[in-house]
C-alpha positions in Angstrom: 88.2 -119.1 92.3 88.3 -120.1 95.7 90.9 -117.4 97.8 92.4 -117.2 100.8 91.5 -114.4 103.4 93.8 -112.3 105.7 92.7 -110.0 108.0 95.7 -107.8 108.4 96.7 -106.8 112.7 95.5 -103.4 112.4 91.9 -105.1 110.9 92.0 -107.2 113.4 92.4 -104.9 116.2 89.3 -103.0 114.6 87.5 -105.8 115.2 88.2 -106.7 118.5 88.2 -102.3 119.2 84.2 -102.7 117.2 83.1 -105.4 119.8 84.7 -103.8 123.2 82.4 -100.6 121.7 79.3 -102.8 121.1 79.9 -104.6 124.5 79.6 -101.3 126.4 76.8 -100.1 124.7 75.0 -103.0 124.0 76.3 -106.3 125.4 73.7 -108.8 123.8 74.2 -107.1 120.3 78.2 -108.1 119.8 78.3 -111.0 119.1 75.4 -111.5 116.9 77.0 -108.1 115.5 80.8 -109.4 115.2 79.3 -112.8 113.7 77.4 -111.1 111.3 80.9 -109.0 110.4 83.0 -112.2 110.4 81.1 -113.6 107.8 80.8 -111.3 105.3 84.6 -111.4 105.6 84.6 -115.1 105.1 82.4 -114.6 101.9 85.5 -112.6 100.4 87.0 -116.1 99.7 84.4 -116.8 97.0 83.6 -113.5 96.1 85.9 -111.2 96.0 85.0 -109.0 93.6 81.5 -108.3 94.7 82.6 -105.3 96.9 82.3 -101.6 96.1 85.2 -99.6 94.3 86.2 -96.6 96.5 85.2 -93.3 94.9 88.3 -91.8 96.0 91.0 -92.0 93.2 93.9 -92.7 95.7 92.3 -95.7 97.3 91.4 -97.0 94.0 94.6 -96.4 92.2 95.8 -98.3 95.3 93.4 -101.2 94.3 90.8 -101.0 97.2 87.8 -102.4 97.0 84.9 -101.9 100.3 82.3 -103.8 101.8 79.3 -102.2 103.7 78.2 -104.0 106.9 75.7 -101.7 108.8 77.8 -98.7 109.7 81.3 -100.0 108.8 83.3 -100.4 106.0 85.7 -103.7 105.5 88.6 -102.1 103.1 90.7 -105.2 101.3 92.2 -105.5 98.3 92.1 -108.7 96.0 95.5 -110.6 95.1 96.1 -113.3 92.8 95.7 -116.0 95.3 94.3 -114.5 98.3 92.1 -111.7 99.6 93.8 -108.7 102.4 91.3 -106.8 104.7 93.0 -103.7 105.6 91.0 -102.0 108.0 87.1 -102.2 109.3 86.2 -98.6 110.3 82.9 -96.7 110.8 82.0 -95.1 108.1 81.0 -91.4 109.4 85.1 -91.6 109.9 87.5 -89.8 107.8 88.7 -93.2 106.7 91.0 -91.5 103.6 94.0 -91.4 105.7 93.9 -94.7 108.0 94.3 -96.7 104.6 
């Protein structure tokens, strides 16, 4: 089943908060980087289920599922016709309570 992906504002400003950091640090790495991010987002359509459950018992009661892309995590939950990302943090942060 083919779904539809949202990127939620506060994911979105992650993203674009991601690239200003990999800009600054390493300017020829962000957008490969960001591209790289961007499409295992996009992947979510067709497969939605193939992220991580969270260990956490809140976040999975909560129905969150993770993806690992270098050092951040894409947090989204699956729906019945489409596919939310929550949040993209690093994942050395205490990501428990930005969720």
């Amino acid at each position: 089943m083919i779904r539809r992906v949202r990127v939620l504002r506060r994911a979105q400003r992650d993203l674009q908060e991601i690239y200003d950091f990999i800009v600054r640090e390493a300017p020829r790495r962000a957008d490969p980087f960001i591209d790289g991010l961007l499409g295992t987002i996009e992947n979510l359509a067709t497969m939605s289920e193939r992220g991580a459950i969270p260990r956490d018992e809140l976040l999975r009661q909560q129905g969150y599922r993770f993806l690992v892309h270098g050092p951040y995590l894409v947090f989204y939950k699956v729906l019945k016709r489409d596919v939310r990302v929550y949040r993209v943090v690093r994942g050395s942060r205490a990501y428990h309570s930005l969720l």
